[in-house]
DSSP file (Angstrom, degrees, kcal/mol; ACC not computed):
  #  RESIDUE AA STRUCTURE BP1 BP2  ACC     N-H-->O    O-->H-N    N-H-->O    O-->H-N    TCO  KAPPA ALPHA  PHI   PSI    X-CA   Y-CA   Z-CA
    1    1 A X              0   0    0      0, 0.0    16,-1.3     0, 0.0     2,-0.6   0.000 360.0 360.0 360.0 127.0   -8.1   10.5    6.1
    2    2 A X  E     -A   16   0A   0     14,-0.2    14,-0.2    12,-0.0     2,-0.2  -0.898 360.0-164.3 -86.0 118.6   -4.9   12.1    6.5
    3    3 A X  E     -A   15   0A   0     12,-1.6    12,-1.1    -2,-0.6     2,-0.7  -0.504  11.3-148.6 -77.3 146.7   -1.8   10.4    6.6
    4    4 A X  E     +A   14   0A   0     -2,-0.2     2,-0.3    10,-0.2    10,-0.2  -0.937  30.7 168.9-102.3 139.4    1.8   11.6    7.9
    5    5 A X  E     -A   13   0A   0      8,-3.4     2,-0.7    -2,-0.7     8,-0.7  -0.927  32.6-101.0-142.4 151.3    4.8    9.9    6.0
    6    6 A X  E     -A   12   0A   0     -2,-0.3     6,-0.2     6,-0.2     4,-0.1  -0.604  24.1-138.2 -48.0  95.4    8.1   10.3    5.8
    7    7 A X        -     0   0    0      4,-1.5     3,-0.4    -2,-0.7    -1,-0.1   0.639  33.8-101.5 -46.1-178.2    9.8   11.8    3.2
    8    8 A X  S    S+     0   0    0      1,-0.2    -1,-0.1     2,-0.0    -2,-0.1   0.473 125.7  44.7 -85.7   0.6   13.2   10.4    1.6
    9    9 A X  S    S-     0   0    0      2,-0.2    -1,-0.2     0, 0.0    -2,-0.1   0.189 124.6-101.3-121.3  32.2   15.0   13.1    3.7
   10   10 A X  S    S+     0   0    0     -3,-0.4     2,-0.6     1,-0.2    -4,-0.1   0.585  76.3 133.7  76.1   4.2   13.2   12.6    6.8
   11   11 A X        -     0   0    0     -6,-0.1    -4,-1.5     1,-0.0    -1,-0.2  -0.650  56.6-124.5 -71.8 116.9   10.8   15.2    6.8
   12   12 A X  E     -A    6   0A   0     -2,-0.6     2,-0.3    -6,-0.2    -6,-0.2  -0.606  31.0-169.9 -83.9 144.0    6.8   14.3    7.8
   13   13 A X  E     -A    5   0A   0     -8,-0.7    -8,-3.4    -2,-0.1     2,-0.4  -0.966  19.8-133.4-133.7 125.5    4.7   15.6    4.8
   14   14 A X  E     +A    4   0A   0     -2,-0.3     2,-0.5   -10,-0.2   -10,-0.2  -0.775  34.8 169.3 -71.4 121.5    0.9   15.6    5.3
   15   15 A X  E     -A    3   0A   0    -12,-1.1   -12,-1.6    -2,-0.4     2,-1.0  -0.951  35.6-120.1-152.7 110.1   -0.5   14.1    2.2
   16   16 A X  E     -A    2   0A   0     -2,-0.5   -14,-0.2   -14,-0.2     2,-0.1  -0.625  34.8-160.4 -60.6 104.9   -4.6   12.9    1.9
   17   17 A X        -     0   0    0    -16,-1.3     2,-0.5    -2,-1.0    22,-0.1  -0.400  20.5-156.5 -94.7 139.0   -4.6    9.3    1.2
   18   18 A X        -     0   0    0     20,-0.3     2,-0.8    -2,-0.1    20,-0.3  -0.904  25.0-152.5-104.6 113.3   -7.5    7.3   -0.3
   19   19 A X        -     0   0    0     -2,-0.5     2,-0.4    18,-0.1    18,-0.2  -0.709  16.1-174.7 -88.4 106.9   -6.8    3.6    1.0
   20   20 A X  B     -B   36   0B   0     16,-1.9    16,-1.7    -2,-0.8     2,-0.2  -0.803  15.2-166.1 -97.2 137.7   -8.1    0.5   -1.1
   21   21 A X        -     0   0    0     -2,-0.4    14,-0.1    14,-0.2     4,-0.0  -0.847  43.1 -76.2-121.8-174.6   -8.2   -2.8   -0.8
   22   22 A X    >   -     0   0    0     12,-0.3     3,-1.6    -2,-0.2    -1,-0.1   0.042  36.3-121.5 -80.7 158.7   -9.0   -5.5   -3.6
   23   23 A X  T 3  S+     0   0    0      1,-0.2    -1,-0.1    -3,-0.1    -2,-0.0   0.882 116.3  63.3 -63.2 -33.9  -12.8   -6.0   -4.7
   24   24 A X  T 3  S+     0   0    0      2,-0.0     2,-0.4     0, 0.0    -1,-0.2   0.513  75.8 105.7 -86.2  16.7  -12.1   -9.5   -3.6
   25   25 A X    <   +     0   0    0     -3,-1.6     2,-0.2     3,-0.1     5,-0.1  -0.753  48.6 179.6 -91.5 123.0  -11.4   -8.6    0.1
   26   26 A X        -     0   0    0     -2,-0.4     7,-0.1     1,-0.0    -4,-0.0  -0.650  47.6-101.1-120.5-175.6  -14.3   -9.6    2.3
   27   27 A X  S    S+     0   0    0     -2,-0.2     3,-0.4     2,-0.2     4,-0.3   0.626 122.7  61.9 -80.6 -12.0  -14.9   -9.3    6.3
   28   28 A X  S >  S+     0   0    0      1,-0.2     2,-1.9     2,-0.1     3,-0.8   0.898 111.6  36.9 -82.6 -79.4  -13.8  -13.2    6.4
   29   29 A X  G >  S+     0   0    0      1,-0.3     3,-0.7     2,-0.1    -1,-0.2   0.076  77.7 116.3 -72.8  32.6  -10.4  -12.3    5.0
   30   30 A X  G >   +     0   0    0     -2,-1.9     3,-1.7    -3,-0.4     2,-0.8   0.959  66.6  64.4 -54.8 -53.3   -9.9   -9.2    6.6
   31   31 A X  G <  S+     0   0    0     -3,-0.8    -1,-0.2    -4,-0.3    -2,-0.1   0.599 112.3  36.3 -67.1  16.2   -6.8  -10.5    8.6
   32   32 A X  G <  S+     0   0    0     -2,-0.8     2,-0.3    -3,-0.7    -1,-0.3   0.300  87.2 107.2-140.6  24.8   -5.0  -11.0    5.5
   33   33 A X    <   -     0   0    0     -3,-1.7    15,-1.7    -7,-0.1    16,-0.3  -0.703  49.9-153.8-118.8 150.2   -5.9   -8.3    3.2
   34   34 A X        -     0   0    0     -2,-0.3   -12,-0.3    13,-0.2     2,-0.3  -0.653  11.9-144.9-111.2 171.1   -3.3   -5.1    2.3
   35   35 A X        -     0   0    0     -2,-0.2    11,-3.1   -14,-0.1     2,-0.2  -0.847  10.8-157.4-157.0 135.2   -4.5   -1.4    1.2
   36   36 A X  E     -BC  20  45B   0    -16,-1.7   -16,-1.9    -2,-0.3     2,-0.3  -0.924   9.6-174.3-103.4 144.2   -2.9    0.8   -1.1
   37   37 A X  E     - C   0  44B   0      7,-2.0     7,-1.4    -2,-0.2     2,-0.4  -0.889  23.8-123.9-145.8 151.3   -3.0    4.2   -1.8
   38   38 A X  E     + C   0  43B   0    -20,-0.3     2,-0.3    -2,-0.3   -20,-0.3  -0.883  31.2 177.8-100.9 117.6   -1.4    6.8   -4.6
   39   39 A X  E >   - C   0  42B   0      3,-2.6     3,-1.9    -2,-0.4   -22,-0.0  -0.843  47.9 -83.2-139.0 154.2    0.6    9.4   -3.0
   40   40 A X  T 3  S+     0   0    0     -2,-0.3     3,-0.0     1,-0.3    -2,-0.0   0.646 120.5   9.6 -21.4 -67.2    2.4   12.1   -5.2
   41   41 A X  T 3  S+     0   0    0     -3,-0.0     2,-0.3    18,-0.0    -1,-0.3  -0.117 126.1  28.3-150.0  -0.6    5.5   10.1   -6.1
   42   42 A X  E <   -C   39   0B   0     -3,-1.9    -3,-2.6    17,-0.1     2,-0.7  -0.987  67.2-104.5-167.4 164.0    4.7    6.8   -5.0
   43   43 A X  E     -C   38   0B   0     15,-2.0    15,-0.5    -2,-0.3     2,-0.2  -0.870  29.7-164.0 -87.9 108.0    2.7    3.9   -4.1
   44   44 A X  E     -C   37   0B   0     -7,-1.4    -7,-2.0    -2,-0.7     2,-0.4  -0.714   6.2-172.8 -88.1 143.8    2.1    3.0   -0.2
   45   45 A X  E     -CD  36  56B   0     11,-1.3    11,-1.8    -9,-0.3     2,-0.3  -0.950  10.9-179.3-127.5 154.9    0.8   -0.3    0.7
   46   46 A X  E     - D   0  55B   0    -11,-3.1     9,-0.1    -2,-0.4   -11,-0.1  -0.965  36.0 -92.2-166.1 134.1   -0.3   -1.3    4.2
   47   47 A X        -     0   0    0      7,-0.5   -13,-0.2    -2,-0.3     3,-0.1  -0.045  26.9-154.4 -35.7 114.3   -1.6   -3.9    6.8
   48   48 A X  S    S+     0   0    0    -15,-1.7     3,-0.4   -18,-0.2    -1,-0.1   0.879  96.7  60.8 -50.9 -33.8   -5.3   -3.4    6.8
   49   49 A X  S    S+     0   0    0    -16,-0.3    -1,-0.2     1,-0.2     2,-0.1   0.512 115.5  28.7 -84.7 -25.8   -5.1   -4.9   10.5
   50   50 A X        +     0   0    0     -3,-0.1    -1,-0.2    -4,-0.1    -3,-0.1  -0.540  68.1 166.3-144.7  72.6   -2.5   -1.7   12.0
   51   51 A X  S    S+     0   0    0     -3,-0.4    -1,-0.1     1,-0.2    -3,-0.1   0.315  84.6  56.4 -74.5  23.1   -3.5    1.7    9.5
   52   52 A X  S    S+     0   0    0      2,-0.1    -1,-0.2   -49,-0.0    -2,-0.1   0.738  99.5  89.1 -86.9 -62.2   -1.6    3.4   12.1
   53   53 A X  S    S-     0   0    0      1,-0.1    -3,-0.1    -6,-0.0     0, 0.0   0.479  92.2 -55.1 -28.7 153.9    1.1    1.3   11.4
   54   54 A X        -     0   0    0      1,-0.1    -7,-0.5    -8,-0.1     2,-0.5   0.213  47.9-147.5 -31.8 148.3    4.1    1.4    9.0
   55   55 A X  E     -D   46   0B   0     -9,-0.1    -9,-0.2    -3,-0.1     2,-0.2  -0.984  11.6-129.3-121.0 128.7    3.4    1.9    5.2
   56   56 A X  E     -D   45   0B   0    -11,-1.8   -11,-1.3    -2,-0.5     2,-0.3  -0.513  25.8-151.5 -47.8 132.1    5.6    0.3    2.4
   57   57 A X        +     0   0    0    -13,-0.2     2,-0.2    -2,-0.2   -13,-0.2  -0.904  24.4 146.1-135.3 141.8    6.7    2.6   -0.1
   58   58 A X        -     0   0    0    -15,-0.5   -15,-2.0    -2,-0.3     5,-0.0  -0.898  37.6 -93.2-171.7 146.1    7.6    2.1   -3.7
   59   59 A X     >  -     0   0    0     -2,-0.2     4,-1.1   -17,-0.2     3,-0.3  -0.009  39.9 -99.3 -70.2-170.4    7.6    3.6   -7.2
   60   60 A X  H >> S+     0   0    0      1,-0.3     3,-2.6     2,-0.2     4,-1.3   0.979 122.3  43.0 -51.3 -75.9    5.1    3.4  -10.4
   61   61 A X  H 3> S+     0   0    0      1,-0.3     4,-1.0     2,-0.2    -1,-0.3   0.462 113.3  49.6 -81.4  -3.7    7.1    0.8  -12.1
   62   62 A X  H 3> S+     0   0    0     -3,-0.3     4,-1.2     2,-0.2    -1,-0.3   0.655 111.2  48.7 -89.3  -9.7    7.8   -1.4   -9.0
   63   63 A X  H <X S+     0   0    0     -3,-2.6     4,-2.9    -4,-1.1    -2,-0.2   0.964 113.7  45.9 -60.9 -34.7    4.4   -1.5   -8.1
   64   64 A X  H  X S+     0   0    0     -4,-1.3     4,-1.7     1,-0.3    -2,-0.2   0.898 117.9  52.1 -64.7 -25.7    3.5   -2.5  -12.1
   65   65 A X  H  X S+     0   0    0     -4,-1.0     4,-1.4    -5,-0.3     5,-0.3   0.910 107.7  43.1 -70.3 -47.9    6.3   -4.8  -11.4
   66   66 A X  H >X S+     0   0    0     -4,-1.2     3,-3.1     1,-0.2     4,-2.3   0.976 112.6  60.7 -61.3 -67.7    5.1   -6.5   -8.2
   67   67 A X  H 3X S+     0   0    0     -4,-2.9     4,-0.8     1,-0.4    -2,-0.2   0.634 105.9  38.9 -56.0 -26.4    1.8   -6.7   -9.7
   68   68 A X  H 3< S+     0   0    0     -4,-1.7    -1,-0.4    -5,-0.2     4,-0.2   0.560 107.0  59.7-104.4  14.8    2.4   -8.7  -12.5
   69   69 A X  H <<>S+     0   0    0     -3,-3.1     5,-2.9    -4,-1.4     6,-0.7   0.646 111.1  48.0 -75.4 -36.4    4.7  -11.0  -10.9
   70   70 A X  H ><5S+     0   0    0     -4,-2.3     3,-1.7    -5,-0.3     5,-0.2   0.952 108.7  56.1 -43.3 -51.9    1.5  -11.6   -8.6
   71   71 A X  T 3<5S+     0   0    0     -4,-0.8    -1,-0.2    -5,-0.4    -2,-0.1   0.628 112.1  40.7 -62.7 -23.7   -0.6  -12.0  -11.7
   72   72 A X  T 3 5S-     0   0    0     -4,-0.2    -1,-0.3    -3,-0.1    -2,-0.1  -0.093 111.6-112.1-139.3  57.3    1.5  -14.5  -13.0
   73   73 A X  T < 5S+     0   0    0     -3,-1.7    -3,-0.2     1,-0.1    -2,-0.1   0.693  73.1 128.9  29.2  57.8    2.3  -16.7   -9.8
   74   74 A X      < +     0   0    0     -5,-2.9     2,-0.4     2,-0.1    -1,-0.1   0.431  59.8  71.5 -97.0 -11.9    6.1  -15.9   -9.5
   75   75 A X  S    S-     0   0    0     -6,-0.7     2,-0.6    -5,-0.2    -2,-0.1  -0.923  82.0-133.1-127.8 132.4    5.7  -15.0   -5.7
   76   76 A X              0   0    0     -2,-0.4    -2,-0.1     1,-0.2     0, 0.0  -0.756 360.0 360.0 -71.2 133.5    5.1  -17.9   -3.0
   77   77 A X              0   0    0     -2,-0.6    -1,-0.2    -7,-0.1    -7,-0.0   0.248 360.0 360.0-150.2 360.0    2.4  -16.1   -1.4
């Protein structure tokens, strides 16, 4: 799948995504599941429910950062 996103100067860049979501995402919790993907320079995450839709954007260390704040139940979610 090809994705477009926006650059930090506003320029669409074509970039081939692979989009995952977690091994523990089933078709019962689809409506609640995110996918992420590795893009040059950053990490996108995105609504499984609208992959048209905006993507969230962030570097390596605020993904590592989110992710262990997950890991170690810091975030009401």
């Amino acid at each position: 799948m090809t994705d477009v996103i926006r650059s930090h100067t506003g320029v669409a860049e074509s970039h081939a995504l692979i989009w995952r979501k977690s091994s523990r995402s089933n078709s019962f919790d689809n409506a609640q599941c995110v996918e992420v993907a590795g893009a040059e320079t950053s990490i996108l995450v995105r609504d499984s429910k609208d992959v048209q839709g905006a993507a969230l954007s962030m570097g390596g260390s605020e993904w590592a950062e989110l992710v262990t704040r997950i890991k170690q139940g810091q975030l009401d979610l």
